[in-house]
N, C-alpha and C positions, 0 to 999 in steps of 0.2 A: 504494500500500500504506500501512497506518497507520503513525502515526508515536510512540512514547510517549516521555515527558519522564520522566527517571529519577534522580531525585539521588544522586550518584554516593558516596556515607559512608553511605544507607540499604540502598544495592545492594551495598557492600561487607560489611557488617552481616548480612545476609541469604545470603551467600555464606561466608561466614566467614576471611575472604580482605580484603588489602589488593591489589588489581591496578594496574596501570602500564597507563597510556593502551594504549599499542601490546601490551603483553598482553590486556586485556581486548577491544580489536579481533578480535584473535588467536582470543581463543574464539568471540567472535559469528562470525567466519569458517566455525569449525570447527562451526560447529550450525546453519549455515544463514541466518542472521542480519547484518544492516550495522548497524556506529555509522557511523551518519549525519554526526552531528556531536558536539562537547563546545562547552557555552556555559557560563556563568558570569550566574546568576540570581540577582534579591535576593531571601530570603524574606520571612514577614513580621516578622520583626526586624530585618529594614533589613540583615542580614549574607548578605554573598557566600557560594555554594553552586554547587560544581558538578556539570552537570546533563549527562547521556548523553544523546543523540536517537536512538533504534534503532529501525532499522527490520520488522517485524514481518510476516509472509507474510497477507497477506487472511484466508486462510482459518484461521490459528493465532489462536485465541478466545483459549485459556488461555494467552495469552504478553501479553497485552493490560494486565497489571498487574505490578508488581515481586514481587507473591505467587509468582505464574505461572512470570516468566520465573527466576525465583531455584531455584524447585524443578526445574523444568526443566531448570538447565544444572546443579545440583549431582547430579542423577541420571545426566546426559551425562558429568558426570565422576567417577561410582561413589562419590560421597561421600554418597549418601543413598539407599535402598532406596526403591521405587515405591509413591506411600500409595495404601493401599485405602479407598478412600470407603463407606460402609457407612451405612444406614438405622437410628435408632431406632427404638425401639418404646415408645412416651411409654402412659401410663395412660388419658387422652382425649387425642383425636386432633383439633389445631384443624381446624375446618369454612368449607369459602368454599361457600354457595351460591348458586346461578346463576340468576337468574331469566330469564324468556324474552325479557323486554323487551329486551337488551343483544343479542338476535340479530342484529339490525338494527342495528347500531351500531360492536361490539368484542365478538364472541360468546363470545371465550374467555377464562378464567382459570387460572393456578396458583399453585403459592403453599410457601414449604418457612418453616420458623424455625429460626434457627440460635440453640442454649441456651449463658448461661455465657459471653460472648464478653467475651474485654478488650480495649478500643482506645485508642491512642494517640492525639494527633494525624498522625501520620503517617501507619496504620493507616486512618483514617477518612477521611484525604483520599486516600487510595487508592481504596477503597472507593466513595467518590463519583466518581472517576474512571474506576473500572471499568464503572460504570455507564452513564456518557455514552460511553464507547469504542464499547459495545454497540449504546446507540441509536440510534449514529451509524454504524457500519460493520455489524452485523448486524441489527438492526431496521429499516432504512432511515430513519430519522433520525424514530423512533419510530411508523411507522407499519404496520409488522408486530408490534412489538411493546413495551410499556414496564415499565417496573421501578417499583414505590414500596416503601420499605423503611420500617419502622417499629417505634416502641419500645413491645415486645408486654405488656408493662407498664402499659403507659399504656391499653390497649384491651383489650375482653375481645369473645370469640368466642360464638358464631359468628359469621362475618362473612356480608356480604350483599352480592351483587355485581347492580345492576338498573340500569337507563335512566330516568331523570324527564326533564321537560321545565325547562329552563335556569331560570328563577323560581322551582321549588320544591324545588334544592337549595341551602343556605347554610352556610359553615361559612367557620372561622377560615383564608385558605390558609398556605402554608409561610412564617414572616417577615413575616408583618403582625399586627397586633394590633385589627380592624377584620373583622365579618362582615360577608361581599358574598355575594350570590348569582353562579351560573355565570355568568352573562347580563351580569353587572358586570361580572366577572374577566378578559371578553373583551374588557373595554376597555381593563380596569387595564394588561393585558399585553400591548394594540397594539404599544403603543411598548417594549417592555423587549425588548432585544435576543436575551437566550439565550431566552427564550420567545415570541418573536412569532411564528418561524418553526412552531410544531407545533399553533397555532388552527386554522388552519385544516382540521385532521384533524378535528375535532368539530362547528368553529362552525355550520356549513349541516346540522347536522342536527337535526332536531324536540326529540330526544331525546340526554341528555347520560352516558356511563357516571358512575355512581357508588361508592364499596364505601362500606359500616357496618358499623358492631358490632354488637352485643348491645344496645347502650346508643345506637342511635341518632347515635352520634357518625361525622360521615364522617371515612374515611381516609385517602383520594384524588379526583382527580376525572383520571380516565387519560385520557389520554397527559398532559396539560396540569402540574399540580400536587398535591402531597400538600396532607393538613391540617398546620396548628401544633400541633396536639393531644400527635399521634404521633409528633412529631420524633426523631431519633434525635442522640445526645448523648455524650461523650463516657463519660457514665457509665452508659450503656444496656449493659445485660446478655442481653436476651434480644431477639433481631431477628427481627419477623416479616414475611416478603418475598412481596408478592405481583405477579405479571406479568401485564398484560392483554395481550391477542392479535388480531392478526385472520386469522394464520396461526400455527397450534398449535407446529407444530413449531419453529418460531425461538423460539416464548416457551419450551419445554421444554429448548431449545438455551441459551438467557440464562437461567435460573434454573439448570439445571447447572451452567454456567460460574461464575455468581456463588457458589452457595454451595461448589463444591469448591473454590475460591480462597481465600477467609474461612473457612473451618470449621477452617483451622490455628490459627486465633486460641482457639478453645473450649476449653474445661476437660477436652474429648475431643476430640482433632484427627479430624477428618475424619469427624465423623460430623454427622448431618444428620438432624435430625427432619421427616418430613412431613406434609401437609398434603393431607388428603381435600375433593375438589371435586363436589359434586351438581350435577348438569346435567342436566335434563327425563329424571329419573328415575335414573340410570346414575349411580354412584360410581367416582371414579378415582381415584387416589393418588400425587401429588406432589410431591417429584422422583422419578423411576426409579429414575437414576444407574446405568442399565442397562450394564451389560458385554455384551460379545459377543467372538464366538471367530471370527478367518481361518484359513484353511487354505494355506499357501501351499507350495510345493516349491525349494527349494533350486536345484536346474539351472535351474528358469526365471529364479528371480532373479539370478541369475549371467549369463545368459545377457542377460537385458536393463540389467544395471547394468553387464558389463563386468569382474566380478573372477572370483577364484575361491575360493571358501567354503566351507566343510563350513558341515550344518546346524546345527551347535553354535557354528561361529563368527556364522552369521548370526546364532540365538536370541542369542548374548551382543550384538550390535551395536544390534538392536532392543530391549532391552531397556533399553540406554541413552538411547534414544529413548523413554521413556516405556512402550513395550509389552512387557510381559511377555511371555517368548516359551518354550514348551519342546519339546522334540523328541521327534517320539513311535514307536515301535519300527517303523515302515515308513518312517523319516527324512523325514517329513512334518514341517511345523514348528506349531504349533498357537499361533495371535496374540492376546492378549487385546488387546481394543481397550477399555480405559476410556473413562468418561464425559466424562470432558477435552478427547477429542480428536474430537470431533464431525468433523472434516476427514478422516479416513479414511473413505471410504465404498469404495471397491475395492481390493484387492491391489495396484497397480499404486502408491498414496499409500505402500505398507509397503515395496515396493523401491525409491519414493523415499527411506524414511525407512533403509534399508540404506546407499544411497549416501549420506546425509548422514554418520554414524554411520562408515562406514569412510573417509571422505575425499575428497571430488573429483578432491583434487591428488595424492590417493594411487593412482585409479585411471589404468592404463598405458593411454596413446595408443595405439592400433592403427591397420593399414590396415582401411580398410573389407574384408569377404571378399566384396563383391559389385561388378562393374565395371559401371558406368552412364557416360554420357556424357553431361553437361548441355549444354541448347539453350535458347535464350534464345526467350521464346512469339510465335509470328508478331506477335498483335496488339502488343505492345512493341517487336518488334523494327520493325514501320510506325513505331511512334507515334513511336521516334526518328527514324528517317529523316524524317516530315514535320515533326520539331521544326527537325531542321537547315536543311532547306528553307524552314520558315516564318522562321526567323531569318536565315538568308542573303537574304528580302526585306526588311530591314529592321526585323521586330517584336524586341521583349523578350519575353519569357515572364516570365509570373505565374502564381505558387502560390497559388490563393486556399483558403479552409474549407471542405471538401467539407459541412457542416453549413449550414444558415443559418435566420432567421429565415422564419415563417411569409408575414411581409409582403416580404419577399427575393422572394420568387416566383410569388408573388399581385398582391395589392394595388399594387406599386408595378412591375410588366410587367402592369399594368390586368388582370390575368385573377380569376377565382373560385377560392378553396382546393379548394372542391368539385371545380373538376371538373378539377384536376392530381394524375395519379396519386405525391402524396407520401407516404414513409414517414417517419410522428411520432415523435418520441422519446417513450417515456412518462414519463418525469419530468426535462424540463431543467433544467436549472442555470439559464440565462440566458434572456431573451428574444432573443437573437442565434442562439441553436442551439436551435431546436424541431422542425426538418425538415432530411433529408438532401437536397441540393440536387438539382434534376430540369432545371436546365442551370445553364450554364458564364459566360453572359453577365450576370446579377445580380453574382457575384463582381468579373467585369472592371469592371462600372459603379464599384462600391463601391472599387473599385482608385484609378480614378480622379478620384472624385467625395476622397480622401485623398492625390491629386496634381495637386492644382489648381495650386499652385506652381510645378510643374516646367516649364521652357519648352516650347513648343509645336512641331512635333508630338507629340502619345503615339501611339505604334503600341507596343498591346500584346497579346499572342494567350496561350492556356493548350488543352493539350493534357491531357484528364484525365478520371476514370470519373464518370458523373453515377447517380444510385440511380432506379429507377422502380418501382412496386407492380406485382407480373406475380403474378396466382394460379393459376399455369402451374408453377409453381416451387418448388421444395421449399420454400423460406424465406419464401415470400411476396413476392420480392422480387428484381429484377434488375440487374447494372452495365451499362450503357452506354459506349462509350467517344465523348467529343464533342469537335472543336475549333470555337472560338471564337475571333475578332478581334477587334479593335475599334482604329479611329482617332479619335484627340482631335485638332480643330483650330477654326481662327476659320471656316475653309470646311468642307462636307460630307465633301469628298475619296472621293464614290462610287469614282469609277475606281479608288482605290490597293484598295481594299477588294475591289472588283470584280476587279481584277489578281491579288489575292491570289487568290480564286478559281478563277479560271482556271487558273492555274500548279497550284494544288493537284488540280484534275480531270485536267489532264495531267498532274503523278507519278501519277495514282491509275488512269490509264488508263480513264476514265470518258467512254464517246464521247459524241458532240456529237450 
């Protein structure tokens, strides 16, 4: 789960409140929430600040900023009425339009400007951090979708959103004082660490996304960098935010988030001017900030959280939760879901948000009212039996990665990837974990090829589920369960290996 860094006199500021360590615990307890840890940061005045580490539910977007988490718990504790985010209606209406070139590439845009805004330092290093939260935990580390924000001041509309090939676009990028074209840029920022990892989203391809203005001036070059042009600065008043995509719904999901966070900062809290996008003929309008309404019942949620509530205590509880709740004349409870909380998608996330809301530690232990009698599953309850057995001839048991390297089980057991039925990971972390392992003895090798040290003999065995591709199978995919040996010595030692064998067909009654 993410993890946000929260200076602990801007969190207090924001709360309106001085908290004590073990109190402010105390609350993140009570709303579902870990301090992770307290550290002690220099800024950059070279002076000590101390910093919260909270830990933050994957799927909770709007808790991802000190904006977020500040309005959030001051509603959880009735000190602040639930804002209503609400849509301008500006005179002209700025325009992003979409050419077709970008279908191929990053086919979507949207885009909202937030009017009148004041930023601190503080303020704006949030802001920048909200940002990266997103691209990192809900855009997939910008490849569903990115943000570039800019000072609308500096740019005039309509914007143009198209695909050129890498040589014929040029412009100043963000903090450099030198035009390069695209094609440079992917050198410039081989090596630069927070950007080398997101080239690769664009560089193999013909054609590179771009936006412009009115005036020819580029804005971005998406996912990669903004221009210097449009920088946005501490004395920037009017921010215009635009999100490219390659899956609609997360850039609608990240431009919500971003401007109901920031729109407190405005000369009008919480309002949000939008932003019309032409796409191959068809006008949409940008952000929604759509509301919608659940219907949930009272006995069911009772029944599955475990208390016992009337609908008006539920609506009060949920409502501390961010959702406005009211109770309507057949005691049905009627849920507004704002645009905040994109993590509600069933009834079932609102009687979690119930139980948050009335307390965990508040709700009473019961016995279960249904008598079951657990059995431990035949294939486990073998696999221990031959664990004991295989160990009473002498082996250790090893736990090794059920994940491993592509060359784990190919290349280095001399076979073809082709033709071992492996399931890929589709985006690894490491070159050590690209395939779920399809046996047990690649692991044992690597065991000991990392115990070359240890005196000789190794007798070691692993008892464990290997993964195989079955299109038989709902999922695509089956466990196997496999044991594996293996003796290390200066001799062969077939027979002890051989013995093992044996003795294993006879527990297993396997005739001869």
């Amino acid at each position: 789960m993410p993890t946000i860094s929260v200076k602990r006199d801007i969190l207090h500021d924001a709360l309106g409140r001085t908290y004590t360590e073990q109190e402010f615990d105390e609350l993140c307890f009570e709303f579902g929430l870990e301090l992770d840890e307290v550290v002690t940061e220099k800024n950059d005045d070279g002076k000590e600040e101390i910093v919260y580490k909270i830990e933050i539910g994957a799927n909770r977007y709007d808790l991802l900023c000190v904006e977020g988490l500040a309005r959030a718990l001051l509603v959880f504790q009735n000190k602040m009425k639930i804002p209503k985010y609400e849509l301008s209606k500006p005179g002209k209406m700025e325009r992003l339009e979409v050419d077709p070139s970008v279908l191929q590439v990053r086919p979507h845009v949207v885009g909202a400007v937030l009017r009148n805004v004041t930023f601190t330092k503080e303020r704006y290093d949030s802001f920048i951090e909200l940002q990266d939260k997103l691209h990192q935990n809900l855009a997939r580390k910008r490849t569903l979708a990115s943000v570039g924000t800019h000072d609308l001041d500096t740019i005039k509309g309509p914007f143009r959103y198209m695909a050129r090939p890498p040589a014929d676009i040029k412009f100043v990028p963000l903090n450099q004082t030198k035009e390069l074209s695209s094609a440079e840029l992917m050198d410039l920022y081989s090596t630069d660490s927070h950007l080398k990892p997101y080239l690769p989203i664009i560089r193999d391809s013909p054609v590179y996304p771009v936006i412009y203005d009115s005036n020819n001036v580029v804005l971005s070059l998406p996912p990669i960098i903004n221009g210097e042009h449009s920088k946005i600065t501490l004395k920037t008043r009017n921010v215009f935010i635009e999100c490219t995509c390659t899956d609609l719904t997360k850039g609608k999901i990240v431009l919500d988030t971003l401007v109901t966070m920031f729109s407190q900062y405005s000369d009008t809290p919480f309002v949000i001017e939008p932003v019309e996008t032409v796409s191959q003929g068809e006008t949409s309008i940008y952000p929604s900030l759509k509301y919608r309404t659940e219907t949930i019942r009272a006995e069911k949620c009772n029944n599955l959280v475990g208390v016992n509530q009337g609908p008006k205590e539920i609506a009060k509880l949920l409502s501390k939760m961010c959702l406005e709740s009211k109770v309507n004349p057949d005691d049905s409870i009627s849920v507004t879901i704002p645009p905040t909380r994109h993590d509600v998608i069933h009834p079932c996330d609102i009687y979690e948000d119930v139980a948050i809301a009335y307390g965990y530690n508040n709700i009473t232990k019961l016995t279960p009212g249904t008598l079951t009698v657990a059995q431990q599953l035949p294939i486990n309850k073998l696999t221990d039996q031959l664990r004991e057995a295989v160990a009473q001839s002498g082996f250790t048991e090893a736990l090794t990665f059920s994940l491993c390297s592509r060359d784990d089980v190919a290349a280095k057991m001399r076979k073809k990837i082709e033709d071992i039925p492996a399931v890929h990971i589709g985006n690894p972390k490491t070159l050590e974990f690209q395939v779920a392992r399809t046996a047990l003895l690649p692991g044992l090798l690597k065991t000991v090829q990392a115990n070359r040290n240890m005196p000789l003999p190794l007798k070691i065995f692993e008892i464990s589920d290997v993964v195989l591709k079955d299109g038989g199978t709902e999922v695509g995919a089956r466990n196997e369960r496999h044991l594996s040996a293996l003796f290390y010595n200066k001799t062969s030692g077939f027979e002890i290996i051989h013995g093992l064998l044996d003795r294993i067909m006879q527990l297993l009654e396997v005739p001869r």
